[in-house]
Each structure stands twice: as C-alpha cells, then as structure tokens.
SERO-4910 file (N, C-alpha, C, O; in steps of 0.05 Angstrom, whole numbers):
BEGIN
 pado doro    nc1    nc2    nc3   cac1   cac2   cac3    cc1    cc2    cc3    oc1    oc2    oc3
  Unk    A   -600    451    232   -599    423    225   -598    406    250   -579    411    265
  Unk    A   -617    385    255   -610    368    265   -596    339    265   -595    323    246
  Unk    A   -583    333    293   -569    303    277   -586    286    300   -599    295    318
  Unk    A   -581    261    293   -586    235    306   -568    216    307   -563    207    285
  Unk    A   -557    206    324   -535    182    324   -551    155    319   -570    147    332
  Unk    A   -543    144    303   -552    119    303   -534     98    307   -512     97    296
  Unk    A   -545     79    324   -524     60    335   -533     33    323   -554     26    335
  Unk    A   -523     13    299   -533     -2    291   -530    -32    299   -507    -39    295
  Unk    A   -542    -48    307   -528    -78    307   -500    -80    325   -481    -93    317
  Unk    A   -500    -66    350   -483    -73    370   -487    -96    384   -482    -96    408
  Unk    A   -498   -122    368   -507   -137    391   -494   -156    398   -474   -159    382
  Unk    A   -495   -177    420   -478   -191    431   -474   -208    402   -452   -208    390
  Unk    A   -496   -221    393   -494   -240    367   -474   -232    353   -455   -246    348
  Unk    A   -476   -209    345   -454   -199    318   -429   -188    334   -415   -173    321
  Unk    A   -424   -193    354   -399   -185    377   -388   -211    381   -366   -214    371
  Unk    A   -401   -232    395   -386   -245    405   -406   -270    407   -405   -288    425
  Unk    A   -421   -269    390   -446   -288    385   -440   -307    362   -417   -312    354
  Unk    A   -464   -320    351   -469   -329    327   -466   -319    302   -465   -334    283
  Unk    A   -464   -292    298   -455   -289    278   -425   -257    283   -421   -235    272
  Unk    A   -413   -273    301   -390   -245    309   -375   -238    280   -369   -251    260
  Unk    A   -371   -214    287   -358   -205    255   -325   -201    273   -321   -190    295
  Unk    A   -308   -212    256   -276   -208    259   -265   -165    258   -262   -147    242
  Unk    A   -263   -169    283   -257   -140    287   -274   -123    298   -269    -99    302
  Unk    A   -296   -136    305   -328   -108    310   -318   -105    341   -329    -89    355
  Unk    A   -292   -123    353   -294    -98    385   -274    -74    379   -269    -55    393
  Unk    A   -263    -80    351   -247    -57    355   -257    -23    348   -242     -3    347
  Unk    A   -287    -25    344   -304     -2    330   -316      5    359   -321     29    360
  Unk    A   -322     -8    380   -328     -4    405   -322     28    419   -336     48    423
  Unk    A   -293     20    424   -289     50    440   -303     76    420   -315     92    433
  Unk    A   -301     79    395   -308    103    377   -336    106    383   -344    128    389
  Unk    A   -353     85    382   -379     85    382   -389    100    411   -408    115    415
  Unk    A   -365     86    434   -374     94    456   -360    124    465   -358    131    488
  Unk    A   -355    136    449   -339    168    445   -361    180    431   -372    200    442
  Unk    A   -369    170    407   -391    187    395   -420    185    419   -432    207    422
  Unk    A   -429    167    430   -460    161    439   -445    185    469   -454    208    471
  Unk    A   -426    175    486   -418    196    503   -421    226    486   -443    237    490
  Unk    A   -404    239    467   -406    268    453   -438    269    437   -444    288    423
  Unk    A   -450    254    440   -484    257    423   -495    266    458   -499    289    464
  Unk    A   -498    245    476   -510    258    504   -502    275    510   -519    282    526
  Unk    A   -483    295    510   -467    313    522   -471    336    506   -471    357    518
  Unk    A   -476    336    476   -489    356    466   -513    360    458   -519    379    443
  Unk    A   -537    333    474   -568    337    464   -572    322    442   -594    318    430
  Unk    A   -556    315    438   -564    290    404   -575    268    414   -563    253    429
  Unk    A   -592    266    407   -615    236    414   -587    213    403   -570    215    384
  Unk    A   -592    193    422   -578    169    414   -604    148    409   -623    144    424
  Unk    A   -597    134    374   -621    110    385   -591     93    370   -570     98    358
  Unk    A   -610     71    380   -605     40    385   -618     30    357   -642     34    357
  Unk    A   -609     22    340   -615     -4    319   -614    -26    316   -598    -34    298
  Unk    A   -630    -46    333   -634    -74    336   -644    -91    329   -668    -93    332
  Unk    A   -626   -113    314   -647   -134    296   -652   -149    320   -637   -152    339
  Unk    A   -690   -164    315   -696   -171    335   -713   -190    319   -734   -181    310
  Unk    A   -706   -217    314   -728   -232    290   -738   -248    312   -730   -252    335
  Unk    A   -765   -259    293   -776   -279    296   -765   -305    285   -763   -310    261
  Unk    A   -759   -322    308   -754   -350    301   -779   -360    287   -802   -353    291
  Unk    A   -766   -382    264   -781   -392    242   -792   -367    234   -797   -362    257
  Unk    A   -800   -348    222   -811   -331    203   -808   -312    186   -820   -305    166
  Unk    A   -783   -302    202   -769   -278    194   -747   -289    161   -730   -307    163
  Unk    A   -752   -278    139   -738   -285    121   -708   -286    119   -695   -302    105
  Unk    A   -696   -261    139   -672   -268    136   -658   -290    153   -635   -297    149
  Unk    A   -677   -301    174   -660   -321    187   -655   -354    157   -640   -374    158
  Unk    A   -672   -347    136   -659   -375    119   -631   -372    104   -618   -390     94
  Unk    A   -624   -341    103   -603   -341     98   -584   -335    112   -563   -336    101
  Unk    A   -585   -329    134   -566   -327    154   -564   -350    182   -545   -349    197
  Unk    A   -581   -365    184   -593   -380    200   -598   -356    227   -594   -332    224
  Unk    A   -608   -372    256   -618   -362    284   -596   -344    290   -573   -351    295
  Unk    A   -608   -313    290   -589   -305    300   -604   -265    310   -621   -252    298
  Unk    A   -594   -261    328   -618   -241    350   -639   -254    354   -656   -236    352
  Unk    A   -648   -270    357   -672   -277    362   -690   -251    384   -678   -236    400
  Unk    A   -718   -252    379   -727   -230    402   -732   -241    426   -749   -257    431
  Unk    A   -714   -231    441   -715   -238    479   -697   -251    491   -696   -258    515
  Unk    A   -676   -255    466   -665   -286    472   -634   -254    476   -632   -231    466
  Unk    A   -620   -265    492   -585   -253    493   -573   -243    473   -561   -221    473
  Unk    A   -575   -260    450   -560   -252    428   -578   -219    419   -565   -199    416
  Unk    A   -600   -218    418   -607   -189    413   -610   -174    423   -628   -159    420
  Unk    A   -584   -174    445   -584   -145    472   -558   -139    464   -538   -154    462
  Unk    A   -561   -112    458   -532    -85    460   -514   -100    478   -520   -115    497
  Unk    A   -492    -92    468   -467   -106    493   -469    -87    520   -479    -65    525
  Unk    A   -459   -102    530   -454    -86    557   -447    -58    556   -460    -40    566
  Unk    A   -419    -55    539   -402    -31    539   -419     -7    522   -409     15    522
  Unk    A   -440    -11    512   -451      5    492   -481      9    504   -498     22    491
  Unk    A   -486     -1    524   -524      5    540   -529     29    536   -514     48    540
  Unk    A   -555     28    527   -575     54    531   -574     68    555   -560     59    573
  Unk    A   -587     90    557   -586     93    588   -628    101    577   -637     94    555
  Unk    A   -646    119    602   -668    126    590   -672    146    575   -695    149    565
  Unk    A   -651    165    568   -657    184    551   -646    168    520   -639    184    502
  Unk    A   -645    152    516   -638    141    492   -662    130    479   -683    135    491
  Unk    A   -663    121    465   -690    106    444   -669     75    436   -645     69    435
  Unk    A   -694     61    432   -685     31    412   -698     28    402   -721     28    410
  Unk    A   -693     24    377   -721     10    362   -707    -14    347   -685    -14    335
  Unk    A   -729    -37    352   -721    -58    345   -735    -66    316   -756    -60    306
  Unk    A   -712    -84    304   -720    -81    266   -711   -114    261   -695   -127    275
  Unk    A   -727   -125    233   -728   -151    230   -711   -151    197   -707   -174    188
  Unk    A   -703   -130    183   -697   -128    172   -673   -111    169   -668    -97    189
  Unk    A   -652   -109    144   -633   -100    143   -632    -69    144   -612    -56    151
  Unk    A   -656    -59    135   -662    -25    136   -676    -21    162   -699    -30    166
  Unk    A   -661     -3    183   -672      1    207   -703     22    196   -720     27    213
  Unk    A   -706     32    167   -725     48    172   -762     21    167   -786     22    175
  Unk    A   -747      2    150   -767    -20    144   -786    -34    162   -778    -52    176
  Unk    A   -814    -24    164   -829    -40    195   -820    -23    213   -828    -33    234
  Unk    A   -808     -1    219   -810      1    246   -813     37    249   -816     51    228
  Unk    A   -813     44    264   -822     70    279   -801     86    275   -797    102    293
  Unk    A   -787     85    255   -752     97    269   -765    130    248   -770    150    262
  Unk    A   -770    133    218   -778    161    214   -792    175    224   -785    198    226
  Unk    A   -822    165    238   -837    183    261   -819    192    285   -822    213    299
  Unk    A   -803    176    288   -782    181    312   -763    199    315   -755    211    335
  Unk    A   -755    200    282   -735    222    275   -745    247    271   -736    269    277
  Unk    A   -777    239    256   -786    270    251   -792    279    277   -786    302    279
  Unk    A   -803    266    301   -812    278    326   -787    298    338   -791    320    349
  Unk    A   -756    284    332   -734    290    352   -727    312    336   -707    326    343
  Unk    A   -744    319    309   -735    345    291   -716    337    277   -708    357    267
  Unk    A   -697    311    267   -669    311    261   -671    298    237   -683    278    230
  Unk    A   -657    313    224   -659    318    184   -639    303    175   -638    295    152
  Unk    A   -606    294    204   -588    278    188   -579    267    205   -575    277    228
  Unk    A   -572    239    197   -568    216    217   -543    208    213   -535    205    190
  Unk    A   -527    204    232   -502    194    235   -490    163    244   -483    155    267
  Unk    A   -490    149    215   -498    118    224   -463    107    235   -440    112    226
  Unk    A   -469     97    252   -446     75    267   -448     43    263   -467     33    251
  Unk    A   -434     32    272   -437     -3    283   -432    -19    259   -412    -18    244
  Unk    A   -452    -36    256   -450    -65    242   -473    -64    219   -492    -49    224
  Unk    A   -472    -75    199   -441    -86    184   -444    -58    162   -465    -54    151
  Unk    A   -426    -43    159   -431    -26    133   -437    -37    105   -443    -22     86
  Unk    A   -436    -65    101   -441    -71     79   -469    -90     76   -474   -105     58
  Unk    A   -487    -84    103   -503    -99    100   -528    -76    109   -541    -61     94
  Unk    A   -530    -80    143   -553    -58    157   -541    -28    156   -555    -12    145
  Unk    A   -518    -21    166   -511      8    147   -518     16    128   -531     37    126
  Unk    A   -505     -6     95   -523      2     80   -541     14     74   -544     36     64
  Unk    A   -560     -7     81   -591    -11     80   -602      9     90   -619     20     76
  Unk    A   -599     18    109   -606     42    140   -601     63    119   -622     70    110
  Unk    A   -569     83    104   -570     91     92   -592     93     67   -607    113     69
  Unk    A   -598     80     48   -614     81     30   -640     87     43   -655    103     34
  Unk    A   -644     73     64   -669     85     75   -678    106     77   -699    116     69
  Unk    A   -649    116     96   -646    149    107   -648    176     87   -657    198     91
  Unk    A   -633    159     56   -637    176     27   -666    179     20   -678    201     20
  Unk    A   -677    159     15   -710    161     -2   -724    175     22   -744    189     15
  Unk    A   -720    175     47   -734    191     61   -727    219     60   -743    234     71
  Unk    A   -707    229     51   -695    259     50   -676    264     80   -676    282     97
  Unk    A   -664    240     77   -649    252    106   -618    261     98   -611    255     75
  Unk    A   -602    272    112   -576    272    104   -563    247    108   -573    228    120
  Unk    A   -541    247     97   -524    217    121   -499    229    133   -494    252    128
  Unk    A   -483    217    149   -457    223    157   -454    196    162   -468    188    181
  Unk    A   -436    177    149   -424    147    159   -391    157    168   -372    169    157
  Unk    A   -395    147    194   -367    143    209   -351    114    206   -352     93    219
  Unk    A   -330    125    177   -317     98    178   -298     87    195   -283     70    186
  Unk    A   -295     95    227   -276     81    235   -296     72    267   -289     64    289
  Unk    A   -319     78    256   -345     64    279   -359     46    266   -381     38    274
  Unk    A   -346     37    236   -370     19    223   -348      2    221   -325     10    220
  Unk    A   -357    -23    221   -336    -49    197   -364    -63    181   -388    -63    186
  Unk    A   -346    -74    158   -359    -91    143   -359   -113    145   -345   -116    165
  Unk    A   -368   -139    137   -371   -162    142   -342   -181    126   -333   -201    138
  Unk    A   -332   -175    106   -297   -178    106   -289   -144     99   -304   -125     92
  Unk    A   -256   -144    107   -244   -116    109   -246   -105     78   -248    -81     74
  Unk    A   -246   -124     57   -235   -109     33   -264    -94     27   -270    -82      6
  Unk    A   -273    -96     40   -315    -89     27   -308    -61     47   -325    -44     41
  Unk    A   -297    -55     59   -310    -29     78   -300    -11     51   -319     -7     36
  Unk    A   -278      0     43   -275     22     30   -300     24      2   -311     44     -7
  Unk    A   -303     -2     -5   -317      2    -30   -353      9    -21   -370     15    -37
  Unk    A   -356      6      3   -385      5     13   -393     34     21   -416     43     18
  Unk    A   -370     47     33   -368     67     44   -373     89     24   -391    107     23
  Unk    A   -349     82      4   -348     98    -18   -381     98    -34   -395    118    -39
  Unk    A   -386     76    -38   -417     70    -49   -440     94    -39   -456    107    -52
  Unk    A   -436     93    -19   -460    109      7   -450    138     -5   -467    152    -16
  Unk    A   -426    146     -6   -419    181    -20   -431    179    -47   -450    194    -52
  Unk    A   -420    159    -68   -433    168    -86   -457    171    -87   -469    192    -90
  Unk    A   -470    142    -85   -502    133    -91   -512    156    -76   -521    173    -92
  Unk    A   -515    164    -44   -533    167    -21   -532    203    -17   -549    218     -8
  Unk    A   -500    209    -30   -491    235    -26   -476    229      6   -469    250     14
  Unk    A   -471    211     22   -463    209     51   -439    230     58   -427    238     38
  Unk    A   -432    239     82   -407    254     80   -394    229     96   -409    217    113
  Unk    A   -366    220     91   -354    199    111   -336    218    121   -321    234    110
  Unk    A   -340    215    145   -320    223    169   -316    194    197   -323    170    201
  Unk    A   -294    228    213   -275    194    229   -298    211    254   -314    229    251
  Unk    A   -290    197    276   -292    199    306   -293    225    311   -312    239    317
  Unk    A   -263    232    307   -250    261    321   -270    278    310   -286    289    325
  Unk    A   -271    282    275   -286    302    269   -317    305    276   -327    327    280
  Unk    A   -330    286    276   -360    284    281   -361    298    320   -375    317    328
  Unk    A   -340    281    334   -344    300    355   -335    331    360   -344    344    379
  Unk    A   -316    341    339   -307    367    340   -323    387    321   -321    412    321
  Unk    A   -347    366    297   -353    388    286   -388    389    287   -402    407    279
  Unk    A   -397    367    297   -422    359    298   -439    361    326   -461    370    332
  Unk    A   -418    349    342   -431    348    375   -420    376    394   -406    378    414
  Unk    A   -433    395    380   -429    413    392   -450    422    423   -474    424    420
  Unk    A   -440    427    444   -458    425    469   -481    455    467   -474    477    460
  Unk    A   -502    448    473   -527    463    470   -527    478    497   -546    493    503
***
C-alpha cells in the first residue's frame, strides 16, 4: 500500500490572512512532524493550494478575495515550505481532486491512500476526502492536524468522513509510528 501526505490550505490567507481560521497555528507543529516523518520515510508530500482567479472563480462570491493566484495570501507559510522533492498542486475549488492534476499524480507516485492534514476539515478536507472516495482511494484524516472552521464542527466532520468515506481518524503519534515507516 501506498500513502501520500496531503497538506491542505496551509496558506498565509487562512493563517494569518483574510480569511485566518481561530486556532489553525496550533495544527502547525503536527503538520510539520508528519511532512518531516512522510520525507524521512519516502512518502511524497504534496501541497494543496487554493489559488483563484480574481473576479471569476465562484467561490470568491461567497467568501469574498481570498488566495488570490500570485498574490501572498496563496503561499504556504513559511514554517510549512516545500522543499523540491515535494509536489503542489494548485486548486480553485474546495476538492483538491476538481480541475487539477492531483489523481494522475497520485496514480504516477503509485499511492492508493492519502493522508489529509490542514484546513478546514469541514470545508477543503471534506471535499478532498469525497474526492479521494469516488476515486477509490483510502483516507486517513489526522484529527489533531486538521481544524474546522468553528470548534464544535470538527468532531461531527471528522466523524462524517468515517462513516460516509470509510476514513480511519488517527492522531500525529500514530500515523508517524504506524504509517511512516523508513524505506
């Protein structure tokens, strides 16, 4: 079996931007424990970045300007950078698999189950999940590397992804003790 880390919506915007979510630096260090234990045992790290088009993109009418493409707000924080063995793929929508390259990407890297992180579990987690299902992928959501967009939504969102998706939820510790094993 292969895995894939997926790193979703770490971006300055949803950090410390225009649309910062209350609590998302505290998912930081975990994220940056798992992407460290994914390089260290050969697990492709990608990057999941909303990257819209001003005026066109549908979700900016309900959310207003926010990642714009090129602009600050839709670059990874500092503490969370790619390095070159990583991948990004940039997405205009809430499902990182929608418009963009991310299943050819997965099938190339061979990896059958993806291990989603970041922002927001009740929105692009989600979504990424359901994706990751109709395509036949496994899931693994790490709930103490995801938050939701308010606190009382993470347990019920999380839970959602096990039933609906089949997801396994695990923490930090275990995903690096039982998943990132070094090759």
């Amino acid at each position: 079996m292969g895995y894939a880390l997926l790193v979703i919506d770490m971006l300055n915007d949803f950090i410390r931007g225009k649309l910062a979510l209350r609590g998302a630096e505290t998912i930081i260090g975990n994220i940056a424990a798992l992407i460290k234990g994914a390089r260290d045992s050969g697990t492709p790290v990608i990057y999941l970045c909303d990257s819209h088009l001003k005026g066109i993109d549908h979700e900016l009418k309900l959310w207003g300007d926010h990642a714009l493409k090129g602009e600050i707000g839709s670059k990874i924080i500092d503490e969370l950078s790619p390095t070159r063995r990583d991948y990004v793929v940039e997405k205009r929508r809430y499902d990182g698999f929608m418009g963009t390259d991310l299943d050819l990407l997965l099938r190339e890297l061979k990896a059958d189950e993806v291990i989603l992180t970041g922002l927001a579990t009740d929105i692009c987690v989600l979504h990424t999940a359901a994706g990751a299902f109709f395509r036949g992928y496994g899931i693994v959501v790490v709930k103490d590397a995801t938050l939701a967009t308010k606190p009382e939504r993470q347990e019920i969102f999380l839970n959602y992804m096990r039933e609906i998706y089949g997801a396994k939820l695990m923490v930090t510790e275990e995903v690096l003790s039982k998943l990132f094993i070094r090759k």
